[in-house]
Residue frames as qw, qx, qy, qz and C-alpha x, y, z in Angstrom:
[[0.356, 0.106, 0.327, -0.869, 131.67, 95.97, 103.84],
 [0.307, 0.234, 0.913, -0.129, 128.73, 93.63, 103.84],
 [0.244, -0.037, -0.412, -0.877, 126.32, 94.95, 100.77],
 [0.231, 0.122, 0.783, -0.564, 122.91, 95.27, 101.92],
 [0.028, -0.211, -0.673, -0.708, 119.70, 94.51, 100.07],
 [0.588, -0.080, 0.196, -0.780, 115.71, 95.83, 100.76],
 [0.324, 0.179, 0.915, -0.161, 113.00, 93.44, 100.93],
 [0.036, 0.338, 0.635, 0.693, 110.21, 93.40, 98.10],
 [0.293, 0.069, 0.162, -0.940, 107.36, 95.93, 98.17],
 [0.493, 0.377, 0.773, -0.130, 103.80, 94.74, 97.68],
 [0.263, 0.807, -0.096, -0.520, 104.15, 97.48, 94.82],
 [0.229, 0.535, -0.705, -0.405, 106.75, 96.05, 93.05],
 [0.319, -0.003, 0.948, -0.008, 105.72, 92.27, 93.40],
 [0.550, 0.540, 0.563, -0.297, 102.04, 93.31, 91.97],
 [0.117, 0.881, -0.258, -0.379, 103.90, 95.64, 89.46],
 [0.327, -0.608, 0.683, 0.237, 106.06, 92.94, 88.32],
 [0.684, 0.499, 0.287, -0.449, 105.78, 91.62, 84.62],
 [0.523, -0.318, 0.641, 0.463, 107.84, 89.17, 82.36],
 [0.395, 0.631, -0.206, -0.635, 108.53, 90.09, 78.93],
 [0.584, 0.514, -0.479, -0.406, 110.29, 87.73, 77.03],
 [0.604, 0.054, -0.781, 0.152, 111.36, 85.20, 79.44],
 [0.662, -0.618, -0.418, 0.071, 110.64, 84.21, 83.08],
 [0.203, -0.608, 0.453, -0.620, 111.74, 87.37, 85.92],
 [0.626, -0.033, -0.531, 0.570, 113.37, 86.18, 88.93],
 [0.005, -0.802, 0.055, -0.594, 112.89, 88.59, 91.54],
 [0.662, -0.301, -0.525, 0.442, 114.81, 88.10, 95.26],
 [0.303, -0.917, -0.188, -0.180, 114.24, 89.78, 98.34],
 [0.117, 0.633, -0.558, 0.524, 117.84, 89.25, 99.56],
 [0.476, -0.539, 0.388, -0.577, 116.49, 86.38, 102.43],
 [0.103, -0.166, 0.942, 0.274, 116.35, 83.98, 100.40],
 [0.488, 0.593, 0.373, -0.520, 112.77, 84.68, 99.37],
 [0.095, 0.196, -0.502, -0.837, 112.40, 84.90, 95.22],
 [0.584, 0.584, 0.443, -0.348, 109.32, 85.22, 93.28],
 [0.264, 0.042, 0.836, 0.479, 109.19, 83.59, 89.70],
 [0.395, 0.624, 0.139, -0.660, 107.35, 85.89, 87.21],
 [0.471, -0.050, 0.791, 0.387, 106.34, 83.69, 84.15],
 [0.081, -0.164, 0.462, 0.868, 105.61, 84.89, 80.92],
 [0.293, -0.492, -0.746, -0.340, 102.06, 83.69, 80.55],
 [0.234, -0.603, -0.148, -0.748, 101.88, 86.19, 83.69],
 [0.851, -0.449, -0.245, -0.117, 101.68, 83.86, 86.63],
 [0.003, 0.625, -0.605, 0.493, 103.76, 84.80, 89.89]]
């Protein structure tokens, strides 16, 4: 069975906040958004 994923929210993308290293975040389309530590997405 084919495991299915959502697409990001505009919630979570604004919401979204790297602690110690760079966040990664993928939508499953092949979309990803790069949350770097200095805060820039």
């Amino acid at each position: 069975m084919a495991r299915t994923t959502r697409p990001l929210t505009n919630t979570e993308v604004l919401r979204a906040k790297a602690l110690e290293k760079d966040l990664t975040l993928h939508d499953g389309n092949g979309l990803f958004l790069i949350v770097k530590t200095s805060g820039k997405k």
